[in-house]
C-alpha positions in Angstrom: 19.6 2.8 -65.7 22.9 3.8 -64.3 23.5 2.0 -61.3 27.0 3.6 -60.4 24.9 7.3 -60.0 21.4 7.1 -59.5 20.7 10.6 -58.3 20.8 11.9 -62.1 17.9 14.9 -62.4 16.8 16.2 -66.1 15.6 19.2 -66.7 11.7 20.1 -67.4 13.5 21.1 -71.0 15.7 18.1 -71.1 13.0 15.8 -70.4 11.0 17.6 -73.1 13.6 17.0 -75.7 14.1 12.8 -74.4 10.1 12.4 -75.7 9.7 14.8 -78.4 7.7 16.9 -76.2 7.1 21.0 -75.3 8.0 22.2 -71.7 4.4 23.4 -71.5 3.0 20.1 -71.9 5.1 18.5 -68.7 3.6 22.0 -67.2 0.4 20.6 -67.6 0.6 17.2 -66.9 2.0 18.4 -63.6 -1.1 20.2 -62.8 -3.2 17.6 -64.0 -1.4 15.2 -61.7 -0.1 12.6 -64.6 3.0 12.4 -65.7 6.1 11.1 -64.1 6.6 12.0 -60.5 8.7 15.5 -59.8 11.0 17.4 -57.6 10.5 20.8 -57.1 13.5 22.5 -55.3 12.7 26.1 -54.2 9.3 28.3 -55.6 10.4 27.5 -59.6 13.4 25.1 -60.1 11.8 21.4 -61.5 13.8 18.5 -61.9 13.1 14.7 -62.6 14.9 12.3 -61.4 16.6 9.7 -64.5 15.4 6.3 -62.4 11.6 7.9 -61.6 11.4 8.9 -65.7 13.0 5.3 -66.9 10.4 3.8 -64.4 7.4 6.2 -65.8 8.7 4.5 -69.0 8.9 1.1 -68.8 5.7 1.5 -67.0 3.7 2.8 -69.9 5.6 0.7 -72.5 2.3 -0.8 -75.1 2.8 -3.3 -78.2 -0.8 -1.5 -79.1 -2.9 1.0 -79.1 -5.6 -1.0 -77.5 -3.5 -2.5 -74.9 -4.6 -1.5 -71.3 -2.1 -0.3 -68.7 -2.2 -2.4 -65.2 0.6 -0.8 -63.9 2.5 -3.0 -61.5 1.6 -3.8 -57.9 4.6 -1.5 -56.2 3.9 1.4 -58.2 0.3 1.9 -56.9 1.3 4.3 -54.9 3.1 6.4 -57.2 1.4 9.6 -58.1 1.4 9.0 -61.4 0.4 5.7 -61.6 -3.5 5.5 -63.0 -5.5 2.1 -62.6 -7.4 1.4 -65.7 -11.0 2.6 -65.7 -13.7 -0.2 -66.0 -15.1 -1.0 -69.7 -18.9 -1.9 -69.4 
């Protein structure tokens, strides 16, 4: 993270390219509520800011595919933060 300007904002499409990803599909995870949180400036304009998506990041960072994510303790009240459902 850049420390010296922390108010850096990507793009919907910028963020898109970063993870190999389609606008649209940042479109819907915004409606579905997951995702990385978002600012949206006016009735159209999106932006994410760099610290929020490096946070979103290291947050969902797995050395499996069967690893469950616990999240950490001060990002429980993130929006996008999702405890981990209960296995019976």
């Amino acid at each position: 993270m850049d420390k010296s300007n922390p108010k850096i904002f990507l793009t919907p499409t910028a963020l898109a390219s970063r993870w190999e990803l389609t606008p649209s599909t940042l479109s819907q995870w915004r409606w579905n509520g997951n995702g990385p949180p978002y600012h949206k400036m006016g009735k159209k304009k999106i932006l994410y800011k760099l610290e929020e998506i490096e946070r979103f990041e290291a947050n969902n960072l797995r050395s499996s595919t069967s690893q469950i994510s616990l999240g950490k303790a001060q990002d429980q009240d993130k929006p996008w933060f999702r405890p981990p459902k209960e296995i019976d």
